[in-house]
Each structure stands twice: as C-alpha cells, then as structure tokens.
N, CA, C and O of each residue as an XYZ file, in Angstrom:
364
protein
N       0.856     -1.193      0.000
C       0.000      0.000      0.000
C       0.891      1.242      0.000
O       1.889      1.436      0.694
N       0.372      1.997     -0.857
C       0.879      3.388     -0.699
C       1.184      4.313      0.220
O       0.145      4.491      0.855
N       2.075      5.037      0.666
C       1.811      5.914      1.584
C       1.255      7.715      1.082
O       0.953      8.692      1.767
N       1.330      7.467     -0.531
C       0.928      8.538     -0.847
C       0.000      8.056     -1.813
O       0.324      6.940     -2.217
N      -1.208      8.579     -2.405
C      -1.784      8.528     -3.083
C      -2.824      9.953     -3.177
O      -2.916     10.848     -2.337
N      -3.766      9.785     -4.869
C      -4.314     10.958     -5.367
C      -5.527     10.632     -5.573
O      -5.826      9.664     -6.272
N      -6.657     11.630     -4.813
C      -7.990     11.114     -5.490
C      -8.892     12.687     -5.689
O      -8.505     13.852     -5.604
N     -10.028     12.176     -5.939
C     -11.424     13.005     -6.165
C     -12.055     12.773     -5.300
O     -12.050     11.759     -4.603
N     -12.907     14.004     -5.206
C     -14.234     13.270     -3.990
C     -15.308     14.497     -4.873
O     -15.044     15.490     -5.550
N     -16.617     13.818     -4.448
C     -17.787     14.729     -4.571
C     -18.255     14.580     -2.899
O     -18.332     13.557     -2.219
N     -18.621     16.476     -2.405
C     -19.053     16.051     -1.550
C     -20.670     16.745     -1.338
O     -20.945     17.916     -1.601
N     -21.414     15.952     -0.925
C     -22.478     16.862     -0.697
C     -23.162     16.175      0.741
O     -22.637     15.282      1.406
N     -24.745     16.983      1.083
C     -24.873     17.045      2.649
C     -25.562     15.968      3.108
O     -25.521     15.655      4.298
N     -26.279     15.279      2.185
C     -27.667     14.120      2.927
C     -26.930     13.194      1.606
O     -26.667     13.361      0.415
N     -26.744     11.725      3.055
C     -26.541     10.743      2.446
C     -27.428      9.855      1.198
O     -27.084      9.024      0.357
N     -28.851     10.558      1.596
C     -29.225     10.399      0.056
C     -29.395     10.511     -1.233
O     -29.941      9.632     -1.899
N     -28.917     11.673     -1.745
C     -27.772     12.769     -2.329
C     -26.835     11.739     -2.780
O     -26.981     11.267     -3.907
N     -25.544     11.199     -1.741
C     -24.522     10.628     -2.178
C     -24.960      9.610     -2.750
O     -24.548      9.462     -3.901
N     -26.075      8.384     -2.125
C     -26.424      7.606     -2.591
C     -26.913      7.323     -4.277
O     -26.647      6.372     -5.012
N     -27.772      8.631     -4.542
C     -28.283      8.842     -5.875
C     -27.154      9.163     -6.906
O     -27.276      8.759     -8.062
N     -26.004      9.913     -6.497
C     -24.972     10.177     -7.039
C     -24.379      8.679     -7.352
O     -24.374      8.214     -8.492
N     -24.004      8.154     -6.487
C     -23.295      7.045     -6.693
C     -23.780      6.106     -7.480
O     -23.046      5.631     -8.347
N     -25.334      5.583     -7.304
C     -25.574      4.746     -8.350
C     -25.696      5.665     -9.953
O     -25.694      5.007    -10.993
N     -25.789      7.059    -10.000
C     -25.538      7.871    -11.505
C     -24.456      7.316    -12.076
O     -24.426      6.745    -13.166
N     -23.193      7.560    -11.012
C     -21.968      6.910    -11.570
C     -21.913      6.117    -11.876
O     -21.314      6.166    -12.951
N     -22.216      5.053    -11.606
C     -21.764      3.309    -11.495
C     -22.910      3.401    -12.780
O     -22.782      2.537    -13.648
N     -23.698      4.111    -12.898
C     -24.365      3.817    -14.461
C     -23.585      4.492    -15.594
O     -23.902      4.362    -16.777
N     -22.729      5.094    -15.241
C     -21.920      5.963    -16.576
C     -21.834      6.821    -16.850
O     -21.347      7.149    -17.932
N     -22.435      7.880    -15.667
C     -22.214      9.969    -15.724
C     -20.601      9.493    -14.905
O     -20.197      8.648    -14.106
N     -20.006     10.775    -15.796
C     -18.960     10.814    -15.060
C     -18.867     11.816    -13.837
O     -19.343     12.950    -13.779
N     -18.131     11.124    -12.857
C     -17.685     11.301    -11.517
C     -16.791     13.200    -12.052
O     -17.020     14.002    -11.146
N     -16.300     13.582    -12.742
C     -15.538     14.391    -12.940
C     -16.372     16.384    -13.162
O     -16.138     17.514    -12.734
N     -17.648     15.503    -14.353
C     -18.477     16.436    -14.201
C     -19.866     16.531    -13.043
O     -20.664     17.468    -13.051
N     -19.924     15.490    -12.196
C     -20.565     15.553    -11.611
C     -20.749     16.475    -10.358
O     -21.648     17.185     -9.906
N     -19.139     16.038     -9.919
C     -18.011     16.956     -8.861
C     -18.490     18.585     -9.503
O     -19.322     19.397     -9.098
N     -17.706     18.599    -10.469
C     -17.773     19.850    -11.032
C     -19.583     20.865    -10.510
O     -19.717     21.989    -10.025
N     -20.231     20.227    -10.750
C     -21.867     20.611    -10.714
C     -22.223     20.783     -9.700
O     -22.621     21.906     -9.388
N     -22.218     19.837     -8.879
C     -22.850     19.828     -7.754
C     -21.869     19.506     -6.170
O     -22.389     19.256     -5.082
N     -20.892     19.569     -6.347
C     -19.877     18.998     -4.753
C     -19.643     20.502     -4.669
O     -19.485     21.365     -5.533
N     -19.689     20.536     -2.555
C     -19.884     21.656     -2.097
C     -18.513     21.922     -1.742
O     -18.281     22.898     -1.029
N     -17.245     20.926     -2.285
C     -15.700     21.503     -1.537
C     -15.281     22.390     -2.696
O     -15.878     22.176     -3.752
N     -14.574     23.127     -2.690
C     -14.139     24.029     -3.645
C     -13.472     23.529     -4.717
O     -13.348     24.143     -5.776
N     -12.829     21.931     -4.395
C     -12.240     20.638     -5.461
C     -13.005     20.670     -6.376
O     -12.430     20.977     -7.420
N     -14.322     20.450     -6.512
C     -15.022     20.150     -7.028
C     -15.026     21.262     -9.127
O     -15.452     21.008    -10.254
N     -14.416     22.195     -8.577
C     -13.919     23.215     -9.991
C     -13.110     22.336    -10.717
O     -13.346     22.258    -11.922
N     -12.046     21.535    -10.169
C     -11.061     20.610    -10.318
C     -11.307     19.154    -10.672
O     -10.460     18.265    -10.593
N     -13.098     18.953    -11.240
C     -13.694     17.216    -10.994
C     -13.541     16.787     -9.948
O     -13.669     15.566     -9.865
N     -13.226     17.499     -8.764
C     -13.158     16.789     -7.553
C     -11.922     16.112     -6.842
O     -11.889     15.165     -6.057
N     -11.024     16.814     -7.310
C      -9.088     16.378     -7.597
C      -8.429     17.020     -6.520
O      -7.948     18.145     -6.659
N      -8.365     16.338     -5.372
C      -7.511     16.740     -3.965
C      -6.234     16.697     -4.279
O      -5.442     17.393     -3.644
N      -5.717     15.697     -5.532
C      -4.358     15.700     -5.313
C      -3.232     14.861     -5.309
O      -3.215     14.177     -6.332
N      -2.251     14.637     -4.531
C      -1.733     13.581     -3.524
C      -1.232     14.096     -2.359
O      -0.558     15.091     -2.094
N      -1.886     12.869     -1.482
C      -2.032     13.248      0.236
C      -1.317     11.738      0.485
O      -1.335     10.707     -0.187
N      -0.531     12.176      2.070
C      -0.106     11.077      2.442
C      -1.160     10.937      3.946
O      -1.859     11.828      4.427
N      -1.015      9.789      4.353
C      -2.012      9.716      5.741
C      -1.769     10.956      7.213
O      -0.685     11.286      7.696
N      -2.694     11.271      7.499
C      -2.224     12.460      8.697
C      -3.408     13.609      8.289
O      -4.200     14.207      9.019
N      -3.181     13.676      6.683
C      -3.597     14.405      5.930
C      -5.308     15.276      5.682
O      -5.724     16.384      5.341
N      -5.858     13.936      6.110
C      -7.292     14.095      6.025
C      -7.695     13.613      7.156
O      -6.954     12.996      7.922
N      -9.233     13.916      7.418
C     -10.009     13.307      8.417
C     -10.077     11.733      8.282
O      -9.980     11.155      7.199
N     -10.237     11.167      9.376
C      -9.657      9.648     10.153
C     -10.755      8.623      8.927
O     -10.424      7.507      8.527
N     -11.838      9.222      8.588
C     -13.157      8.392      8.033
C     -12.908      8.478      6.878
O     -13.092      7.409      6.295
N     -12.495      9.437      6.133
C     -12.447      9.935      4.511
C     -10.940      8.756      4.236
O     -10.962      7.925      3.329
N      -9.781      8.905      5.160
C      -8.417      8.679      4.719
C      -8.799      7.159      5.078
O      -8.293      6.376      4.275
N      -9.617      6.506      6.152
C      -9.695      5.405      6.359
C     -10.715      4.090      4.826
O     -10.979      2.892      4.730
N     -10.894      5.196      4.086
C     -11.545      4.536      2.959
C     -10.805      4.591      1.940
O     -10.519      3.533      1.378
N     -10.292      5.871      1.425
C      -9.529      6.254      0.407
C      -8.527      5.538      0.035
O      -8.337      5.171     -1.124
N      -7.211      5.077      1.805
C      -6.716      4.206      1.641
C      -6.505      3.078      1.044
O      -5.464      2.577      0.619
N      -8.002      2.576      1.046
C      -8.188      0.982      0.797
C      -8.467      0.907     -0.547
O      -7.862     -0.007     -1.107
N      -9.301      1.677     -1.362
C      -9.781      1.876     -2.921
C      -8.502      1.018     -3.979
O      -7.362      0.578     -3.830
N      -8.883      1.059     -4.385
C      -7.546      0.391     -5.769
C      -7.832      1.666     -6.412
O      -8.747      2.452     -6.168
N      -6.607      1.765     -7.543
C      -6.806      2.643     -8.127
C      -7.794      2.494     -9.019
O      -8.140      1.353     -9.327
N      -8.543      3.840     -9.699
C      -9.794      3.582    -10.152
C     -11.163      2.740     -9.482
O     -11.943      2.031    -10.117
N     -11.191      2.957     -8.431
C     -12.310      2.667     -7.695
C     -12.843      3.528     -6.899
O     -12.193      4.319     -6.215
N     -14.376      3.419     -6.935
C     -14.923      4.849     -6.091
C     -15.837      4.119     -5.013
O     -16.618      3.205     -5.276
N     -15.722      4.400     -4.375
C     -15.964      4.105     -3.205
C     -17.654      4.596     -2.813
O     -18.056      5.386     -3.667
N     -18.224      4.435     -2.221
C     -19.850      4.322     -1.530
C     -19.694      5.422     -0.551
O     -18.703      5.567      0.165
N     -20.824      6.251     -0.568
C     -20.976      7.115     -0.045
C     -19.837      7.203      2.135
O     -19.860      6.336      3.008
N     -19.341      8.124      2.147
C     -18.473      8.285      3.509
C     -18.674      9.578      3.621
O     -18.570     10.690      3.103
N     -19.206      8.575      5.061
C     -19.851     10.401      6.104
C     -18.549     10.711      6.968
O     -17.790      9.931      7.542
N     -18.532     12.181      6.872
C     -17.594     13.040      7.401
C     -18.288     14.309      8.126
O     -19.365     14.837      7.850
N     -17.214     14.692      9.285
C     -17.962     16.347      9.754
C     -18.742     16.886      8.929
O     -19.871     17.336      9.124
N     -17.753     16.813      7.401
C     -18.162     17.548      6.210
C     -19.177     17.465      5.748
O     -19.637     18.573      5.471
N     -19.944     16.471      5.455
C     -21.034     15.620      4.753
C     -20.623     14.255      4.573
O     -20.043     13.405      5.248
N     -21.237     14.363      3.180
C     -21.138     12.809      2.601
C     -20.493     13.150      1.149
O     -20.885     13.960      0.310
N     -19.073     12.032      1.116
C     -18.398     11.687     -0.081
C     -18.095     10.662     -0.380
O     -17.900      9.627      0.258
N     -18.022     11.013     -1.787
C     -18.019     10.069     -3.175
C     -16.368     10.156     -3.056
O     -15.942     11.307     -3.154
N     -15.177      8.920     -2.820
C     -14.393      9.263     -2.788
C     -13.222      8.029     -4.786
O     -12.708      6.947     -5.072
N     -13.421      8.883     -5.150
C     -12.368      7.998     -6.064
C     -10.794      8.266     -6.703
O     -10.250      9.229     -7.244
N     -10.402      6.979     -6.365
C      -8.852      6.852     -6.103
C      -8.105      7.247     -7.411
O      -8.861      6.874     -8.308
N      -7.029      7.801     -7.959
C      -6.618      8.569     -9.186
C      -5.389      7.766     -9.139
O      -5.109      7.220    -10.206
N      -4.681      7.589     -8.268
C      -3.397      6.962     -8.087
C      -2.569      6.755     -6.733
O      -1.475      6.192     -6.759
C-alpha cells in the first residue's frame, strides 16, 4: 500500500444525495463532471481532484476509505464532519 496517493471526492450534505450520485456513476455519468456541478468543496472546480495526500492528511473516516480503494475505484458514499463523499482513487 501506498503511503501517498491521489484522489477526487464529490461532496455533498444528505446521504441520500450521495447515494443517488453514486448509483448515476456506477451507471456511466462521469464522476468528474458531476463533482464539477454539484460537490460543495471548492475541489469540485477541479472534478473533484484533492491531489496527492499522504495519511495524517485528512479526516480519520475519509483517509480510512480512500486508503483501501484500488486505483480507479470509487468508493460508496463516507460520512464526514463535512457531509457525505463520493471518494475515487486517481493513483
């Protein structure tokens, strides 16, 4: 496992929101313009592109999923202080 890696997130406030998002994706809207539209982090101008972060980096719930993703995998809605995100792994 990596100690650094790069992802996207969409985030928005009611897990049912993420939920509806997520199955959009997994049908074939992309995650990139979706971010763009509607995620309330400022990433979201960016498709939703945090970057690369090493662990420390993020909150304990977001980094405890992100971690685990393979690359190119997006992960199921994760509740944070923040809300709820769509988190997918870039590298």
């Amino acid at each position: 496992m990596s100690n650094k890696i790069k992802c996207s997130h969409i985030l928005v406030d009611k897990q049912s929101e993420a939920m509806k998002l997520y199955e959009e994706i997994k049908s074939g809207k992309k995650f990139g313009a979706i971010a763009r539209d509607i995620s309330k982090c400022p990433s979201g101008k960016k498709d939703g592109d945090l970057g690369y972060f090493t662990k420390g980096m993020m909150v304990k719930e977001f980094e405890d999923v992100a971690f685990n993703l393979e690359i190119g995998e997006m992960s199921p809605p994760v509740k944070t202080q923040f809300g709820y995100h769509l988190i997918k792994r870039l590298a």
